[in-house]
N, C-alpha and C positions, 0 to 999 in steps of 0.2 A: 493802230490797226486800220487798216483800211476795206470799208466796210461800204452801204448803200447810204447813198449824198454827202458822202465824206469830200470829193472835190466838188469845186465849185459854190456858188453862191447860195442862194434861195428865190421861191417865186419866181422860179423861169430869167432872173436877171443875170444880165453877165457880172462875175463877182470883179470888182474892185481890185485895181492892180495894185499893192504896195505901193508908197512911194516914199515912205522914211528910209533915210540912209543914217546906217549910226558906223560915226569914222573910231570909237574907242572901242579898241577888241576888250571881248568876255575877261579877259584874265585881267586884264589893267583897272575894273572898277572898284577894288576890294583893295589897292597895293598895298595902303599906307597900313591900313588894320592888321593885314596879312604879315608888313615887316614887324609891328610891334608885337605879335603873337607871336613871331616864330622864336623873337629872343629869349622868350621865356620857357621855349624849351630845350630841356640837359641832353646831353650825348652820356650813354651811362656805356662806361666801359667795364668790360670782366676784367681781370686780377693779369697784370702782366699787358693788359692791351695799349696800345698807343696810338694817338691820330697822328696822321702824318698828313693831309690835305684836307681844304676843306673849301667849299665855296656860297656862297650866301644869294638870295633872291632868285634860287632857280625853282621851275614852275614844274610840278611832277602831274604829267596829264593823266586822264581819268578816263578812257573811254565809252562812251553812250553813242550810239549810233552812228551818226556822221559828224556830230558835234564832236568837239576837242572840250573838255573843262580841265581845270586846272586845280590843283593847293599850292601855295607861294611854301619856302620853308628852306633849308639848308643843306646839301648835300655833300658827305663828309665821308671821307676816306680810311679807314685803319689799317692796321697791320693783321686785322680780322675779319673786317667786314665791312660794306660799303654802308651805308645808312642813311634815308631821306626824314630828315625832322621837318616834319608841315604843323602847321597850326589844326589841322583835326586829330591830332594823336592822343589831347585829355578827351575827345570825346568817345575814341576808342577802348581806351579806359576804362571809361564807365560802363563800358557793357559787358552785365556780367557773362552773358551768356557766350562769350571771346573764347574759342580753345586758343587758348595761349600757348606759346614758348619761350619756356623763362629764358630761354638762351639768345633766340633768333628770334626780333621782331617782325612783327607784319610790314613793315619796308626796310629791314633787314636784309643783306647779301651776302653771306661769306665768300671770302674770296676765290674758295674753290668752287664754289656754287656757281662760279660764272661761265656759262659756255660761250658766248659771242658779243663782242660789243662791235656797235653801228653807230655811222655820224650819218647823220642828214645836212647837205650841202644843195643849196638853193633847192630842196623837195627832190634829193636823188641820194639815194640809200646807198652809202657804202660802209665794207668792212674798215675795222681801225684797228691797226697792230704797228709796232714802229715809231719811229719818231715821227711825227706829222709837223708837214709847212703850211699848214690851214687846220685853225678849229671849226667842229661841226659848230652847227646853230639848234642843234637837236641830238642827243643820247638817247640810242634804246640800246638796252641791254639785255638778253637772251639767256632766263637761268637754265641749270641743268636741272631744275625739278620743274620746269614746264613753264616757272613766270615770266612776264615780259614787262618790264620795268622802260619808261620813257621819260626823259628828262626836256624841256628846253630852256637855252642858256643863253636867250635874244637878248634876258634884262641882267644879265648878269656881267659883274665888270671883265673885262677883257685878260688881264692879270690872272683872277681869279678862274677862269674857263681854261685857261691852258694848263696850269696846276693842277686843276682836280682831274681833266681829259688824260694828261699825261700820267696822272696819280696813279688813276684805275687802270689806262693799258698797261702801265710798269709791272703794276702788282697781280694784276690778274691773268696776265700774258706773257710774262718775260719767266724763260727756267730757274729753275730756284734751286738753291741744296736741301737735303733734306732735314740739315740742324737749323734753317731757317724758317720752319714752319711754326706758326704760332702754338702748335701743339706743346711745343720745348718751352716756352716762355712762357704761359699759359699755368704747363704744371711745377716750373719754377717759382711760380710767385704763388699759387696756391698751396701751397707744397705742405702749410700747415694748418689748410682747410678740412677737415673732417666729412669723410661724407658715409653716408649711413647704408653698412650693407653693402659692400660696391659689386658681390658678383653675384648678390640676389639670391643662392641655392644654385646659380648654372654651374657647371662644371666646364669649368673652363681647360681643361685637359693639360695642363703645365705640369702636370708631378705623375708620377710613375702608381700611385694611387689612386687618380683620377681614372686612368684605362685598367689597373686593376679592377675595379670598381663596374666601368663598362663592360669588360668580359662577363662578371657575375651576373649583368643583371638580364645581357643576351645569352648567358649559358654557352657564350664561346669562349671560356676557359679551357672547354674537355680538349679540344684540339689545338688553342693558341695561346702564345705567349706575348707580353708584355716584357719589353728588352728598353734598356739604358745604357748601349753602347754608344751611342751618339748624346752621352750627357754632356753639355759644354761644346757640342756641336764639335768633336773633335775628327767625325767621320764625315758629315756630309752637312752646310748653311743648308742645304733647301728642306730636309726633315728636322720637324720637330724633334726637341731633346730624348721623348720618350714615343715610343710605336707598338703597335703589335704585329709581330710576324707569326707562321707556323709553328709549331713546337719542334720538330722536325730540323729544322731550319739552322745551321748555325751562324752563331754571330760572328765569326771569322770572315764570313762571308759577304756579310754588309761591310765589312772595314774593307774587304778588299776590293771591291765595287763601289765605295763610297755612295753606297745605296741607292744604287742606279740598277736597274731588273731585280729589287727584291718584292716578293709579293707583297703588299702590306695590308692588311684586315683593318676593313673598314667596318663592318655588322655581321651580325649573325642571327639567322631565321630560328624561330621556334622549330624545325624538323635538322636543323643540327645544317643547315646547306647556308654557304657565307658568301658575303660580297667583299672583292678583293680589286687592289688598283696597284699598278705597276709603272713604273717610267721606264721609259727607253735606254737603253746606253749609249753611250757617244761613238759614234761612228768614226771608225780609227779604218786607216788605208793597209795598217801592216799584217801580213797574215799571221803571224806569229800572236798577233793580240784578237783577231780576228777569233783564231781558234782556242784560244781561253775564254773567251766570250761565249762562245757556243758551248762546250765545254759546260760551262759554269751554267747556262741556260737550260742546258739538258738534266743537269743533276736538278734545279728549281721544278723544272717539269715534270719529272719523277716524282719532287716530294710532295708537291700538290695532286698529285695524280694517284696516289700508294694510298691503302685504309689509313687511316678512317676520311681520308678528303675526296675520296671515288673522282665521279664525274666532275670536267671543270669546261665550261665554256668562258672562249674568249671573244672579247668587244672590241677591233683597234678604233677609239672612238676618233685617233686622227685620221686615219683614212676612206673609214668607211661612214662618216657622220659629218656634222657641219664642221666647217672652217670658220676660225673666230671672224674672218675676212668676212663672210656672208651675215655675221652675228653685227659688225658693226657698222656694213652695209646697211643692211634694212633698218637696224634702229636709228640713222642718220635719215634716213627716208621717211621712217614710222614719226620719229617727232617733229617733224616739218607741219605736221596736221594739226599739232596742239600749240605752236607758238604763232598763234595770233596776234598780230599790231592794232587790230582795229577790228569794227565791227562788220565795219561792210568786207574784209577779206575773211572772215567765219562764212557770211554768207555765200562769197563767190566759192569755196571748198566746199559748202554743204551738199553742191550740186552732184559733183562727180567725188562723191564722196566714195563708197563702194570700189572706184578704179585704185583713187588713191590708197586706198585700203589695202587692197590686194597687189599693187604694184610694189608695195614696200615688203612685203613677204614677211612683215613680224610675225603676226598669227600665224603662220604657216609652218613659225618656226618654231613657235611655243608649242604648235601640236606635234611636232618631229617630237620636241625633246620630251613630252609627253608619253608620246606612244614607244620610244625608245626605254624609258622608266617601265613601261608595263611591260615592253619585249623581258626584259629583265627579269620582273616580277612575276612573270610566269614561267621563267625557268627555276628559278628557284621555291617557289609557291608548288609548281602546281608537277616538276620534274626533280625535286629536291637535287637540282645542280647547283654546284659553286657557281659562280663567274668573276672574273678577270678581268676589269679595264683598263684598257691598254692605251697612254696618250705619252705626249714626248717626255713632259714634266711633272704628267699628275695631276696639274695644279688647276689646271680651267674644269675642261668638260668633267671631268671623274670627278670632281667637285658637285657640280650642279646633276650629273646623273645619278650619282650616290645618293646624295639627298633626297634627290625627289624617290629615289625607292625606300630609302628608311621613312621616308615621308608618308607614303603610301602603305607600307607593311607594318608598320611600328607605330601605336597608337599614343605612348609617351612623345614621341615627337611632334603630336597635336596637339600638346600641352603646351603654356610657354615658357615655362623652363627648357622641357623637351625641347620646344622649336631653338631656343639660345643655347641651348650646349651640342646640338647638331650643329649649327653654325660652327661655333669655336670647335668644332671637331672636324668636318670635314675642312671647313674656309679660311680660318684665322689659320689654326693650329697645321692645317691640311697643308700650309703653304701659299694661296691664290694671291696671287700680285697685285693686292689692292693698291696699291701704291705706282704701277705703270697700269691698270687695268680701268681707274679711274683720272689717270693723269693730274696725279695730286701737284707736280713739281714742272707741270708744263713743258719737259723735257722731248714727248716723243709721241704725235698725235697718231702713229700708226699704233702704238701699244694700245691704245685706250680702246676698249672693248667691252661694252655692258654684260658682262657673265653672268656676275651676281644680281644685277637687275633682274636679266632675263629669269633667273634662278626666283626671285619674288613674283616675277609675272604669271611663272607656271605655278606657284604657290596659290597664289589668289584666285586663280584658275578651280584650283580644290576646294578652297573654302567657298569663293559662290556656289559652286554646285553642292558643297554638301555642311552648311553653315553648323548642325549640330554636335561636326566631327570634332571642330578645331576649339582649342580654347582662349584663342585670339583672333581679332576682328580684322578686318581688311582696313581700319583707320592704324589698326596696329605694324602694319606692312608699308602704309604710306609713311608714315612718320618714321621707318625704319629707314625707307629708302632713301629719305630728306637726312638721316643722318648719318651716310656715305658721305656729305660735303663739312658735317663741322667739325673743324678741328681741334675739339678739348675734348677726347673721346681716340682712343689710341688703337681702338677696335679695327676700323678699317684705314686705316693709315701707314700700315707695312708691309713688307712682299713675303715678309716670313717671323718665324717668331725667331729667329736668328739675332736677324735685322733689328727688331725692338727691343729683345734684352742687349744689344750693343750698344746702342743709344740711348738707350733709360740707364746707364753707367754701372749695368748689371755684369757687362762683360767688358776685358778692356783693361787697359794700363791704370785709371784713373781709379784708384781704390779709393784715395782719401776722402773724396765727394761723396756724398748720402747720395744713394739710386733713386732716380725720379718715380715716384709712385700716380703715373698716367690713369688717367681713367677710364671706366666702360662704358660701353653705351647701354649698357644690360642696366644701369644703375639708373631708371625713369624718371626718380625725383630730383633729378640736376634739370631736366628738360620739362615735368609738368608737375604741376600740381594734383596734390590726391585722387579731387573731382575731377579732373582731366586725364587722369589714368585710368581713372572708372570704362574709358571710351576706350579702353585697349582691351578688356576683356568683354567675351562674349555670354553677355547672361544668358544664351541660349545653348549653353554648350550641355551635351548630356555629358554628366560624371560616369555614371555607372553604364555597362552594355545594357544596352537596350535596341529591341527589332522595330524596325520602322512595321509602322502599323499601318501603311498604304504604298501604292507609288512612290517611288522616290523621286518628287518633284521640287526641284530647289525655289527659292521665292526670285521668278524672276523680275528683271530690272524693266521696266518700261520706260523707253526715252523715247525722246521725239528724235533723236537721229540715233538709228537703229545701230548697236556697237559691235556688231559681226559681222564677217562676210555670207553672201547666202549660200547658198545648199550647194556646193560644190565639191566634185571629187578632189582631194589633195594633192598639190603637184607634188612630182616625190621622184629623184633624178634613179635614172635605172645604175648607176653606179655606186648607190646608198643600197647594201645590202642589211637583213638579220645578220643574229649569229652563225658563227662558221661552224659547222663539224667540224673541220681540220682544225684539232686543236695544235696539231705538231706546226704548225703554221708559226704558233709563236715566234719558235726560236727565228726563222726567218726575216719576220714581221722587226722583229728588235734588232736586229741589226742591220734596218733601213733600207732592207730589198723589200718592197711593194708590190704584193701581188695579188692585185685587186680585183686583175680580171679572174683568179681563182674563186675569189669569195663567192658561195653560191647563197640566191635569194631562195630556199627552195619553197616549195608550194606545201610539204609537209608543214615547215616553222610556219607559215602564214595562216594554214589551216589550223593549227593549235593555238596562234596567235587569237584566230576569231574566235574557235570556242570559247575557249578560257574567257574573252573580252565580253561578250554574248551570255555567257552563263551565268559572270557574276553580275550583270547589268539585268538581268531577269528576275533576281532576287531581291528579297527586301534586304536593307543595308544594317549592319554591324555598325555601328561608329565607331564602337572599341576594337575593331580587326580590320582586314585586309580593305582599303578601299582606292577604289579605280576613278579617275574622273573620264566622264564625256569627252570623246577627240573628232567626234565626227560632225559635219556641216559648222550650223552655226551656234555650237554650244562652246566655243573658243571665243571669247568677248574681250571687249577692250574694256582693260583696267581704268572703268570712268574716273570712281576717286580720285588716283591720282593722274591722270593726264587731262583730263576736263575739268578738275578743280578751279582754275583760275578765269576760266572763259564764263565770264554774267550769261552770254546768250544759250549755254549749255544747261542750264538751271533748270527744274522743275522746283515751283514753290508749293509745298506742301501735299506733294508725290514723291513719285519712286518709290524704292526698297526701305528709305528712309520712314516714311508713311507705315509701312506693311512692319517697318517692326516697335514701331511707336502702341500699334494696336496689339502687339505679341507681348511688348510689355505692361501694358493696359491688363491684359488676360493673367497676364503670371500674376502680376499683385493680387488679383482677386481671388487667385485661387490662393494664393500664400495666404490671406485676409481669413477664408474660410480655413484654410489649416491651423490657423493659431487660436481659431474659435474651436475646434476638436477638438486640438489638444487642450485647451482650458479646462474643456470638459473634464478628459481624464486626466488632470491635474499632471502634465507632464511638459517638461520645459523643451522650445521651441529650439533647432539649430540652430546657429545664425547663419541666413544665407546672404548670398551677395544681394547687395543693392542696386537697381536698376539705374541707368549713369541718369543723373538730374537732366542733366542737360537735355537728352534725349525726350526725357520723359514730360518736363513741363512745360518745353518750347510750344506754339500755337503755330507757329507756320514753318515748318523748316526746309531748306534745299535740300533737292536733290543729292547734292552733293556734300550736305552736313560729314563732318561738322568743319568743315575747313570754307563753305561757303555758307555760312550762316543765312542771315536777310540782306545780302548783298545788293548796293544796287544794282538794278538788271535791266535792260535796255529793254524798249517793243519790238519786238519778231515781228519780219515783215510775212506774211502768210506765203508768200511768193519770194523765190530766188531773186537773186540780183539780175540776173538775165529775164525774169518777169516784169522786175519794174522797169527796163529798159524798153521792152516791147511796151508798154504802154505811154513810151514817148518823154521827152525831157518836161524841166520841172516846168519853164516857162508854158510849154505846150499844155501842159494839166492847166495851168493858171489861166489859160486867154480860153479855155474848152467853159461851156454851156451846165448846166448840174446834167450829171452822167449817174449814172446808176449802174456801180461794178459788181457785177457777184461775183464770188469766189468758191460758193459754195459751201458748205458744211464743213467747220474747223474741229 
């Protein structure tokens, strides 16, 4: 830190110019120790894994400031994951206080996890994909959970550099099919592993029992039905085997639209008013099909419209809401900010931090789909209307807006159970293209589009503001989103549930083979340990209703780089309307005439939109009912956890949020301490309640960003931007300068 008589000498003398020159780079004094450590550590593969490259003496740098350090170790390819074995791995080890992942090491890649590989050629960065007629002298590689991983391979044998460079572009970049995914190999070779529990109590919604079951517990029985004409997927691959439509409704009707414009019930409000999603039908040229379309549209719109379904507003959320185009835009933009190479480019982005922020339109986009969820929620809340969302497939946006209103309205789903069998309800089961959405098989970089991210990001969004609601943590969300890339987990790895009972030899010509029994990701103890699941729940969750007994002020985040944009009104295009009155609009709407300059934004819906948003934010909060998040200025923050996790220079040690609830649970033990002394008294035996996670509780100095950045080492923050220590002149120039005396003033 640069502070008063920090440059220069002492006693007014001029300081003494260096003159040792040392010709043996940092990484070369350690080698010989370095190779005989690294042999001694194993590559430990899962059940079915295979190496297929590998190369020896490459140097995995470590960033600190402007220095480069290095660990010597071996850098190895699989058919699962890339993996750097250095000689500091048993010392990783030994610490207990490591959230581990029994699956994915701490220099662990899977193969889907890779978004970008780069070679450095003479100190000039480019992309690698293809066969290459030159190997770099330098690998970074670019995950899609934010890491940035750098290799160099100056000491590595020449043989060995094109093998493992080649390895990883092949595997990581070249299209794949989808029986070649490790997941098939994986659960063929475990196939007689045991695992305990695998769907936890979530309802994973596969049997015609499971939405019986949801009807009863929304009390949307009275008006809907639970239908199995599409069992075996003989009507339509993009709906699940089992659905609920109308009662109203007949099933002739999905056979003969192969379930393209049928409404399909997604929840239903405690005042009897439900939320519905519909796809579009395919636009045909002939009139004759045209007007059986219509036809067929009109009689749906009567049956949603007749008692007991009254009022129904419709949402078309392709035309009048984002395009997944604008969804993968900004997040292409937004994580440019978190994949840091080094220390000094964190600092040259710290400056114009703010621009970069708002030039990439993430936030802007999380509070759209935000304030779209509550447009929603207070049609039906607060005008006991249905609604109707309306997109081509279903499968994206009515996904992520469904949820966030059962999210918001439905307190079982701030459970986490609740939270996992929303998922497999609206996501898995829902249909969403996990499979072209994450570009699991590298086939088609326009498909790939962070839905379900964004889908987490507005989640997390809830729980900072309102921590007591949910009964899982924001470490519970990072670690979900990290398990969008591993593939021994069949969760997010298909475009439909079609799709995976085909290939798990559930459907199909191939009877005589045993069906593959894949796994979930809902099943925690394949990925952590007890104590490390301890960190998915939130001890501070209220069980029972209970009214906040002040302001409803969430604990906020203090960082030194502020994680929102400031007070500004929201850009918001004037061709993004509310809901339409014209409900008759549908039928037009589905049969791919757009009529947008109809849709009116009026100032009635916006004036009800405010009350409503106003009235409940006046009040003290429910945890167990309706609850709204914050959309205005800068109460939309960047998901530090998980995008700042991996940068040392983003750290507070032993602040932040982390700090604030080390001492919440300081407070609760003490008070439990005194409850089991009352109840002694009157001799009555204690509940058991949850335990406070260890980890949390007896660490002495934790990050900011615990627990994924434990006591990381962290670099010295220059108090001043890179364009500050430029202005005060090159290094030489400090060195031949006089003792100076800088202030900088109060840090």
């Amino acid at each position: 830190m640069l502070g008063k008589g920090v440059v220069g000498g002492g006693g007014g003398t001029k300081a003494p110019k260096p003159s040792f020159v040392s010709y043996v780079r940092p990484e070369e004094i350690h080698t010989n120790e370095k190779e005989v450590t690294e042999k001694e550590v194993t590559l430990h593969l899962l059940p079915g894994e295979q190496l297929l490259c590998e190369a020896s003496t490459v140097l995995k740098y470590v960033q600190e400031d402007s220095c480069q350090h290095g660990v010597y170790g071996r850098l190895v390819c699989t058919d699962f994951k890339i993996a750097f074995l250095g000689d500091d791995e048993s010392a990783l080890d030994n610490d207990e206080t490591q959230f581990k992942n029994k699956v994915i090491g701490e220099n662990d890649i899977t193969l889907h996890c890779v978004d970008q590989i780069y070679g450095v050629f003479d100190e000039k960065k480019k992309t690698l994909f293809g066969q290459l007629k030159k190997y770099p002298e330098k690998l970074i590689i670019h995950c899609k959970d934010l890491r940035v991983f750098q290799f160099c391979l100056r000491y590595t044998k020449e043989e060995e550099v094109k093998r493992i460079v080649s390895g990883i572009i092949h595997h990581t970049q070249a299209p794949k099919l989808l029986k070649r995914l490790f997941l098939f190999s994986y659960a063929t070779a475990a196939q007689n592993n045991t695992v305990t529990d695998p769907k936890n109590h979530t309802v994973m919604f596969d049997t015609l029992k499971d939405w019986c079951w949801e009807l009863e517990r929304t009390k949307g029985n009275v008006k809907y039905k639970a239908v199995s004409v599409n069992e075996g997927y003989k009507v339509c691959e993009r709906l699940p085997a089992y659905f609920v439509v109308p009662t109203p409704l007949p099933e002739e009707n999905v056979q003969r639209f192969q379930g393209h414009g049928i409404p399909i019930w997604c929840w239903s409000c405690h005042n009897g008013s439900a939320l519905l999603k519909m796809s579009a039908l395919p636009k045909e040229q002939d009139d004759g099909i045209l007007q059986i379309q219509k036809s067929f549209l009109d009689g749906i719109y009567k049956t949603i419209h007749r008692p007991p379904y009254e009022i129904v507003k419709t949402e078309d959320l392709s035309s009048n809401f984002l395009s997944l185009q604008e969804i993968q835009t900004a997040y292409s933009k937004f994580k440019q900010l978190f994949l840091i190479d080094n220390s000094t480019e964190f600092w040259d982005t710290d400056i114009k931090w703010f621009s970069l922020l708002e030039s990439s339109s993430w936030l802007d986009i999380i509070r759209r789909c935000l304030k779209k969820a509550i447009e929603i929620t207070e049609c039906m809340e607060a005008q006991n209307m249905n609604v109707l969302l309306l997109e081509e497939n279903a499968s994206d946006l009515c996904c992520l807006i469904s949820s966030l209103v059962q999210l918001m309205m439905d307190p079982h789903c701030r459970t986490r159970i609740g939270f996992q069998s929303l998922i497999q309800k609206e996501w898995v089961t829902g249909g969403h293209c996990f499979l072209d959405r994450c570009n699991h098989l590298r086939q088609n970089d326009k498909e790939e589009v962070p839905v379900f991210l964004l889908f987490l990001d507005c989640v997390w969004q809830l729980v900072h503001q309102h921590p007591p609601a949910f009964e899982f943590t924001e470490t519970y969300l990072t670690v979900l989103s990290d398990s969008l890339y591993i593939p021994i987990f069949s969760t997010f790895f298909f475009n439909s549930p079609h799709q995976k009972d085909t290939n798990m030899g559930r459907e199909g010509q191939d009877t005589q083979s045993k069906p593959l029994n894949l796994l979930t990701v809902w099943d925690w103890s394949v990925q952590f340990e007890p104590k490390a699941q301890m960190l998915l729940k939130n001890p501070l969750y209220v069980e029972k209703p209970k009214l906040d007994k002040g302001p409803r002020k969430g604990m906020r985040f203090k960082h030194q780089r502020q994680l929102s944009l400031p007070l500004t009104q929201s850009k918001s295009s004037p061709k993004r309307g509310f809901f339409r009155e014209e409900t008759d609009h549908l039928i037009k709407n589905l049969l791919g005439k757009r009529i947008s300059k109809l849709i009116n934004s009026s100032d009635e819906l916006q004036d009800n939109f405010r009350e409503f948003y106003d009235s409940w934010h006046s009040k003290s909060t429910d945890y167990h009912g309706l609850l709204l998040p914050h959309i205005e200025g800068p109460e939309i923050k960047v998901w530090a956890q998980r995008y700042l996790r991996w940068i040392p220079e983003a750290q507070i040690l032993g602040g932040g949020q982390v700090a604030t609830m080390r001492k919440l649970l300081e407070m609760m033990e003490e008070v439990q301490s005194l409850q089991e002394k009352i109840d002694e008294r009157h001799h009555s035996q204690q509940a058991p309640q949850a335990e406070a996670p260890c980890l949390l509780r007896n660490s002495a100095r934790l990050s900011s960003l615990f627990p994924f950045a434990l006591l990381q080492r962290h670099s010295s923050k220059p108090i001043l931007p890179t364009s500050g220590w430029k202005a005060l002149g090159d290094e030489d120039d400090l060195a031949k300068r006089e003792d100076e005396c800088v202030d900088l003033g109060d840090v």
